[in-house]
N, C-alpha and C positions, 0 to 999 in steps of 0.2 A: 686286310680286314676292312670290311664297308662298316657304313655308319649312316643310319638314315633315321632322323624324329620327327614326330608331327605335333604339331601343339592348336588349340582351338581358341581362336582370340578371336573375341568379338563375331563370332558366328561364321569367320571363317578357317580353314586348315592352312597351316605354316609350314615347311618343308623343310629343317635345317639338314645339310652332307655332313656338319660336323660340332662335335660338342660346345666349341669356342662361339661359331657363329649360335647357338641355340642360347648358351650364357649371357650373352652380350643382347639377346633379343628378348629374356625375359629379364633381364636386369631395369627394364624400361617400363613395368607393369608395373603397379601402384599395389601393391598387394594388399595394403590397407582397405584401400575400396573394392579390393575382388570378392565376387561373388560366388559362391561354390552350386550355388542355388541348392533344389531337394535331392534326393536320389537320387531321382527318376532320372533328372535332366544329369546328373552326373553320370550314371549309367550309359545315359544316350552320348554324351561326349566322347568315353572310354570306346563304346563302339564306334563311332566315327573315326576315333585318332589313330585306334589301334587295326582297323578290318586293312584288310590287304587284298581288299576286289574280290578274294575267292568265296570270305566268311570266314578265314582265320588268322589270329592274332599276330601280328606282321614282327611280335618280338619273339612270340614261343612259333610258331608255326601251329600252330593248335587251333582246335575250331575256338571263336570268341565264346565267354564265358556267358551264361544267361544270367538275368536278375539277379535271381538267388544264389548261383554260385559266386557271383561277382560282392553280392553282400557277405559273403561267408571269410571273402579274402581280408 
């Protein structure tokens, strides 16, 4: 079983192989001053974290979700 997440800190992408090292790397983030910002830019994250080079979702294998479907979830 592989195990691969990417997370988006500070404007760039993080790489964790496994859930311990991903725990232990947001356990360090202040969550109190995070910022989720508006949609738009949360939309754009979700496609950044999630695309997998082709244009689909590196967790479902499916093409990435557009605006609207992605507000629907």
């Amino acid at each position: 079983m592989s195990f691969t997440c990417s997370v988006i800190r500070k404007g760039k992408k993080l790489q964790f192989d496994s859930l311990l090292e991903m725990d232990n790397a947001l356990r360090e983030i202040d969550f109190d001053h995070f910022s989720q910002g508006k949609l738009r830019d949360r939309y754009e994250t979700y496609r950044y974290a999630a695309n997998d080079g082709k244009g689909n979702d590196s967790t479902t294998g499916k093409p990435l979700l557009t605006f609207d479907e992605w507000l629907k979830m």
